[in-house]
N, C-alpha and C positions, 0 to 999 in steps of 0.2 A: 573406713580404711583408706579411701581414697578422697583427696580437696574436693567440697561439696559446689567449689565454685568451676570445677570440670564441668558438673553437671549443666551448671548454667548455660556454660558456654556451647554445652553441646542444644540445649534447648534453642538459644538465640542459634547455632545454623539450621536447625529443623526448622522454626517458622519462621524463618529470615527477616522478623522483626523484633524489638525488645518488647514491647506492647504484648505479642501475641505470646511469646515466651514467657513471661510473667503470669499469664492468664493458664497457660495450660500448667507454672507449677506453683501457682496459686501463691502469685509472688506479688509486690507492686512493681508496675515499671523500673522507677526507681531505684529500688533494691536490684533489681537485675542487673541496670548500669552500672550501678556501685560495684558490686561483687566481678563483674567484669573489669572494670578498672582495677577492683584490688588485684585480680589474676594478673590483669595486664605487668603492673608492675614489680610484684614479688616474679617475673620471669623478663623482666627488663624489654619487653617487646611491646609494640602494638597489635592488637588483637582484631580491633574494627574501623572499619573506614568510611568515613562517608562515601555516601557514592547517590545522587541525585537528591530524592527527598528520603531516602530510606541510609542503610548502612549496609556494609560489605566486608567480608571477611576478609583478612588481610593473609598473605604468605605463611606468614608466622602461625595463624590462627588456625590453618590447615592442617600444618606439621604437628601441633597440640592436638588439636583432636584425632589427629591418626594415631598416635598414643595412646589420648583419653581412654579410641576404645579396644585399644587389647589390653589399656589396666583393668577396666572394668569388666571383660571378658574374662579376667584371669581371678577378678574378686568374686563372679562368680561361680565361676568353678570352685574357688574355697568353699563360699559357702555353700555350696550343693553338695559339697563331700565332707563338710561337717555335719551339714541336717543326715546324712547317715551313717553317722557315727551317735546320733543322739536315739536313746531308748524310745522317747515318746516327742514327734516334733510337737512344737509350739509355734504362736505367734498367731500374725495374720495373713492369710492366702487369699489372694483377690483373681476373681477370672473373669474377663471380660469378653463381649462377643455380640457380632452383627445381631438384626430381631429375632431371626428363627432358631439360631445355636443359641440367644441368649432364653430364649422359650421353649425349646426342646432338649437340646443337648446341656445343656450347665448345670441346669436345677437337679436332674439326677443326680451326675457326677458330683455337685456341693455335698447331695444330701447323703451319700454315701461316704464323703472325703468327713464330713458332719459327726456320721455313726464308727468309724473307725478311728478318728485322728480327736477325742473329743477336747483335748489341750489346744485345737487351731481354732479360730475366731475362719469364716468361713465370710466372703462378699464377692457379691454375681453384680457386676455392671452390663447393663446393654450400650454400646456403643456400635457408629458406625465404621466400619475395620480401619480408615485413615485415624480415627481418634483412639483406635485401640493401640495403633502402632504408637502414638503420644502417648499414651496409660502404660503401657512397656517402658519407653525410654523414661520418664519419668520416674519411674519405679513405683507408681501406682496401683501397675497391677503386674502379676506375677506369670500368668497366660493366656492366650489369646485365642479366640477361632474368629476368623476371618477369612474373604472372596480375594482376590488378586482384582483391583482397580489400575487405573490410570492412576491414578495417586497413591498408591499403595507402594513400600518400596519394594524394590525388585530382590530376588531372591538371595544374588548376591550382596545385599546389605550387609557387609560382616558385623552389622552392630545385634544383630538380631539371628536366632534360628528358626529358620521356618519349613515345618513338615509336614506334607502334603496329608493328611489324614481320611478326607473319604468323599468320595463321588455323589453329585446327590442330582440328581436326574432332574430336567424340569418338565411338568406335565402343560398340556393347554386346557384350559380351560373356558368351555363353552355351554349355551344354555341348552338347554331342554329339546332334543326333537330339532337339534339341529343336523343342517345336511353332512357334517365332517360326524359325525355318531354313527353314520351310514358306511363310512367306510372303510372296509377291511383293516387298514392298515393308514395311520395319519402322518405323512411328512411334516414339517414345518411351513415348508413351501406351499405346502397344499392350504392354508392360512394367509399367504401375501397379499390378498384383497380384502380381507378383512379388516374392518375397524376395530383398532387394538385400545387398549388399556394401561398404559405405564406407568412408571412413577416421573416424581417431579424432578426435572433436569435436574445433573449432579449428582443424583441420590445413585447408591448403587444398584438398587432394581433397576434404573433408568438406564444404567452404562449396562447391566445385565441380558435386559429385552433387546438394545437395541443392537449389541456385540451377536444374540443369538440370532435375528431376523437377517443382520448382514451376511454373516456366515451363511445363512440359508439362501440369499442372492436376493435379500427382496429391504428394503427400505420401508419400516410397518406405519401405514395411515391411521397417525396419533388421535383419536377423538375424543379422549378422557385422560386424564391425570387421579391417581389412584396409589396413595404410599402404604394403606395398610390394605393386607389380603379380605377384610370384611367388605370394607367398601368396594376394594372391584369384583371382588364376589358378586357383589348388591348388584353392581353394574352389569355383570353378565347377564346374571339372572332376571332380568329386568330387558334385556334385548339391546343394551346399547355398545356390546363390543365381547371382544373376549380377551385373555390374560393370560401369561405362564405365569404358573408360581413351581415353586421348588418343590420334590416329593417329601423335604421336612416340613412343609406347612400345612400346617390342619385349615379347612374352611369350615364355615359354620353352615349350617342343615340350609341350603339355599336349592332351586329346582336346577342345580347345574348340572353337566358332565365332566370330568375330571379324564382326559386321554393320553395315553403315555405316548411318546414320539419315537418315531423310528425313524430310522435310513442314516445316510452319513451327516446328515446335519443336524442329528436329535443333539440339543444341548445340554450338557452337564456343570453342575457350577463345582468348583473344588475347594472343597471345606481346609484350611491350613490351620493347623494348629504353632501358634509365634510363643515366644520368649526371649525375653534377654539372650544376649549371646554365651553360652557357658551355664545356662540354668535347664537347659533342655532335661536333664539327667536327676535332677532334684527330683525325691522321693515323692512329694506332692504334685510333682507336675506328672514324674511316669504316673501314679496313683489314679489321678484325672483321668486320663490319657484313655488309661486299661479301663475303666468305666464304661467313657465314653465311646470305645471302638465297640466294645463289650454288650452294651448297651442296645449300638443303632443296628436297624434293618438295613440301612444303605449299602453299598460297597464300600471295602477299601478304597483309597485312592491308590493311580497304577502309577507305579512306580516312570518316569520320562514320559507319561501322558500326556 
């Protein structure tokens, strides 16, 4: 319904390079600049501008994409209000999601979108929530669960709708007969001498632990790097530090304690469920949705929490 070289164009401002915009729609460079130049000229304007070693969007390029996306917000909504008006949907529904939604929460909701819709072709990608937000714009995939990063866009991104779906507590975890097992009740703080366990810079555990230790008033003494929950598991359980993980992630049979956090600095991470802007309401996405609420132990998420 709408010029497929919008698309492009909205990719090249997402990763503010052609290279990397080809690569996330599985384009070649080339083909990107071409199709940009085609745009450029069936609207008589310049689109991009050099600007040092890289390119820069131009006036014009701005004013297009502010366009782009309430057309594409508005083909949405078509098509979410024609999938119901169809007796039985079809096609492909793709959902993607950080490791613990893409390991806990998806695989149900596929398998039941599976046994109800059996005319849908059904695909669960794990992605980290910055490349889910790409798998969206793209239109690779159809919905999203994802954490609120530095790099994650902000809520009012009018290209996307994002709704806050459900609280998911983080517990600490520590070894065996340790002195925080001993006490009544465990702040966070009660942890800030501790030799911690994170993930690898950038990663979103990484901006996770280290957003919750600040909030607690304490800067945590990194002594291990640690991206999947088995390995720093290994590592508690072994004495060389402890970890939060989320109360979605299962650990494996290791001699740890698992301690849920209290006081005003116990941290929670907030599961958002993304899509395209105007596809929020598509029968497969509420479908999911009601599963997956349906589904978890966790709380809702609180509505201006």
């Amino acid at each position: 319904m709408i010029d497929s070289k919008l698309k492009v164009l909205q990719m090249v401002a997402q990763h503010g390079t052609v290279t990397a915009a080809a690569e996330a729609l599985h384009y070649t460079p080339s083909a990107v600049s071409y199709r940009v130049r085609q745009l450029a000229e069936e609207l008589g304007v310049e689109l991009l501008a050099p600007s040092g070693r890289g390119i820069a969007l131009t006036a014009a390029a701005r004013v297009v994409l502010r366009h782009a996306e309430a057309l594409y917000a508005e083909a949405e909504r078509t098509y979410t209000e024609l999938a119901a008006t169809a007796d039985e949907p079809t096609g492909l529904f793709t959902l993607c999601g950080f490791s613990t939604a893409a390991s806990r929460l998806l695989p149900p909701a596929a398998s039941d979108l599976r046994e109800r819709f059996p005319q849908v072709t059904l695909r669960v990608i794990e992605a980290e929530p910055v490349r889910c937000f790409d798998l969206l714009l793209s239109g690779d995939a159809d919905l999203a669960l994802v954490t609120n990063t530095a790099e994650t866009p902000p809520a009012s991104d009018e290209r996307f709708d994002q709704k806050p779906l459900l609280d998911d507590p983080l517990d600490l975890v520590v070894p065996e007969g340790h002195r925080l097992t001993r006490l009544p009740g465990v702040d966070l703080a009660d942890a800030a001498d501790e030799p911690w366990i994170v993930g690898s810079p950038g990663t979103t555990y990484h901006h996770l632990v280290m957003n919750a230790c600040m909030t607690a008033g304490f800067t945590p003494n990194i002594a291990h790097q640690a991206d999947e929950w088995e390995t720093g598991t290994a590592l508690v359980a072994h004495g060389f530090g402890i970890i939060l993980v989320p109360k979605l992630a299962r650990l494996q049979d290791w001699p740890v304690v698992r301690l849920p956090l209290a006081g005003e600095s116990a941290p929670v991470r907030r599961v958002l469920a993304a899509t395209r802007k105007g596809k929020r309401d598509h029968p497969l996405v509420a479908a999911a949705l009601d599963r997956i609420s349906s589904s978890s132990t966790l709380p809702p998420a609180q509505e201006g929490a």
